[in-house]
N, C-alpha and C positions, 0 to 999 in steps of 0.2 A: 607497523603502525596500526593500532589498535581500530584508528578510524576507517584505514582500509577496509580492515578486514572486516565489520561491520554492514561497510558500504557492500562489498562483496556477498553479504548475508542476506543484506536488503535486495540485491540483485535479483538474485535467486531465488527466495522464499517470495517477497512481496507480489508478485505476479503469479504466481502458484497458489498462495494462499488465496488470491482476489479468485482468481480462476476455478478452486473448490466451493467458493462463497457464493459464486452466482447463481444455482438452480436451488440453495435455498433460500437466496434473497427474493428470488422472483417468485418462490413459492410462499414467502412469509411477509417482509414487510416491503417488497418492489426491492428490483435495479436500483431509483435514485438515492434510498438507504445507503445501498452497500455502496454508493459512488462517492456518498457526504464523506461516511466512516475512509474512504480510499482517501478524500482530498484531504481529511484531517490529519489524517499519520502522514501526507505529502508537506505538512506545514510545519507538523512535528519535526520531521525528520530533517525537513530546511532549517530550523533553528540548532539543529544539532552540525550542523552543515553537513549534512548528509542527502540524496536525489532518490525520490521516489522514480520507478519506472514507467506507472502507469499517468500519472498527474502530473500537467506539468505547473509548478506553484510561481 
């Protein structure tokens, strides 16, 4: 199933990608940036019925 494996993808990367993102958020536009941008692809990805890692929506 396609949305597994998706889900699987988001596992993975999404908390890697957050985790590369922080020393230039906090060197560029703050933490609370890169937390909006985190909870927004957390809401995206609930309407896709898909589970962000790091947010819970």
């Amino acid at each position: 199933d396609n949305r597994e494996r998706i889900q699987a993808w988001v596992d993975i990367w999404e908390p890697r990608a957050y985790a590369a993102l922080q020393p230039l958020a906090e060197a560029a536009t703050g933490q609370a940036a890169l937390d909006e941008v985190r909870a927004a692809l957390a809401v995206r990805l609930q309407k896709l019925g898909l589970r962000s890692q790091g947010v819970p929506v």
